[in-house]
N, C-alpha and C positions, 0 to 999 in steps of 0.2 A: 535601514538595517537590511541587509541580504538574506536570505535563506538559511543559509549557513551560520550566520553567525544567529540567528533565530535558534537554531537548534543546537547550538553547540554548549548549551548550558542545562541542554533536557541527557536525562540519564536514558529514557526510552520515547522511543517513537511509533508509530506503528507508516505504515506505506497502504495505497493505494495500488491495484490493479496496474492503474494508469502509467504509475511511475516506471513499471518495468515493460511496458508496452513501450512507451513512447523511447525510451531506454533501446531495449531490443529491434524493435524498429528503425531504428536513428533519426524519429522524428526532429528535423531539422529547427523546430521552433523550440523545444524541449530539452534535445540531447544535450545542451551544454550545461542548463540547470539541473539534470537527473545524473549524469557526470558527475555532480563535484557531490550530489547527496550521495550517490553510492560510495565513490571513493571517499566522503568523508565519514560511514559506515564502517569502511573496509577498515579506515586507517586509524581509527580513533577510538574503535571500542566501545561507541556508541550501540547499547542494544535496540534493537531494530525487530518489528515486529510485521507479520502481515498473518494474513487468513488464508489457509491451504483453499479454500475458493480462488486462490491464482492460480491455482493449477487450472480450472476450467476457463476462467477466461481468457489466461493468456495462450493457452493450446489450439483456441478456436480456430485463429486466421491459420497455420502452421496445418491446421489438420482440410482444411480446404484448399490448401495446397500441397496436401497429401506429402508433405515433407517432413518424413519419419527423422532424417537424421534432427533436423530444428527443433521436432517435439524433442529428442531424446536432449540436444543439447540445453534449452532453456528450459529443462527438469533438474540436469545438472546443474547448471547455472544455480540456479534459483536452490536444490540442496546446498549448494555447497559455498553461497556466499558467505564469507566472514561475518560473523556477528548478526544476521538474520536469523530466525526465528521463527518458522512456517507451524503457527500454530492449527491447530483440529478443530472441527466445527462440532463442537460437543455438545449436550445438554444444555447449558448454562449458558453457549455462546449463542443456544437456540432460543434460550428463556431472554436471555436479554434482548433479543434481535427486535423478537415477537413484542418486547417492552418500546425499544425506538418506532417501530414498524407504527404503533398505535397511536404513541404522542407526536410523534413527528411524520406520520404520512411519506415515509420512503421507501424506495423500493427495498426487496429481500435481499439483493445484492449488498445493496449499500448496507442495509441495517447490519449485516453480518461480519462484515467488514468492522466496521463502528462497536461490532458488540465487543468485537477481537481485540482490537484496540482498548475499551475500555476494560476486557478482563484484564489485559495484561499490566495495566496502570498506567500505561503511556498517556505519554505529555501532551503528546501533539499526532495528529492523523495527516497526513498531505495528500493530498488529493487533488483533483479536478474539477469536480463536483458540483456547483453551485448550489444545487441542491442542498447540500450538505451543512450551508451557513448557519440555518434555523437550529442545529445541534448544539447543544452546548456542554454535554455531557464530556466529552474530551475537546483539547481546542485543535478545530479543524482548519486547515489553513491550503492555500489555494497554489498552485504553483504561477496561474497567471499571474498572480499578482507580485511575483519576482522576476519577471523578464524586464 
C-alpha cells in the first residue's frame, strides 16, 4: 500500500515539520512523496493539521540566509494552503505535550507536535521521526518507509 492510498480513507491528518522542509527544499529523496501528499491535501479536501511550531522551525535555514523574501514566502505558503490547519500551541497542547514528554521520553518538539495532532483527532501524524515509533497515542507513520 503507498502513502496515499494509506491516507485517503483518514478524514484528518496531522503533518510533520519535516514534510514541508523537505517539500520547500526540494529534497531530492522526498520531493516526489511530499508532492503527491500535499496535492493530495490540496485536491481532496482531506483536513490536514500541523502545529504553528512550523513557523519556527521551518524559518530557521531562510533566516541564516537572511532571505526575508523566502521567510515571507513559506509564511504564505504555509497560510494559505488548502485545507491545512496551523493550529496554536495553547494550554491543553501544552498539558498534553508535558503528558507524551514523560511517558514517552521525547523531545519538546516532537511532543508538541504529537499533542497537536492528537487534540485535533487526527488519524495519522507523518513524519520522520524514528523516534516517534514508541507512540501510540495517534498512529505515526514514517515517510522512509514509502520510498
Amino acid at each position: 500500500m503507498n502513502l496515499i492510498e494509506r491516507i485517503s480513507s483518514c478524514k484528518k491528518i496531522s503533518l510533520d515539520t519535516s514534510v514541508f522542509i523537505y517539500h520547500f527544499e526540494e529534497n531530492p529523496r522526498y520531493l516526489k512523496l511530499t508532492q503527491q501528499i500535499l496535492n493530495f491535501i490540496a485536491s481532496q479536501k482531506i483536513n490536514a493539521f500541523c502545529s504553528e511550531l512550523i513557523i519556527l522551525e521551518i524559518l530557521v535555514q531562510p533566516y541564516k540566509k537572511e532571505g526575508n523574501d523566502l521567510i515571507d514566502r513559506y509564511e504564505i505558503l504555509l497560510s494559505n494552503f488548502p485545507h491545512l490547519t496551523i493550529l496554536p500551541v495553547d494550554r491543553s497542547v501544552l498539558r498534553k505535550a508535558a503528558e507524551l514528554r514523560a511517558r514517552y521520553h521525547i523531545k519538546s518538539p516532537d511532543a508538541i507536535h504529537l499533542a497537536s495532532a492528537i487534540n485535533s483527532e487526527s488519524e495519522i501524524f507523518i513524519g520522520n521521526d524514528r523516534n516517534l515509533s514508541k507512540v501510540d497515542d495517534v498512529d505515526v507513520i514514517f515517510l522512509d518507509e514509502y520510498l
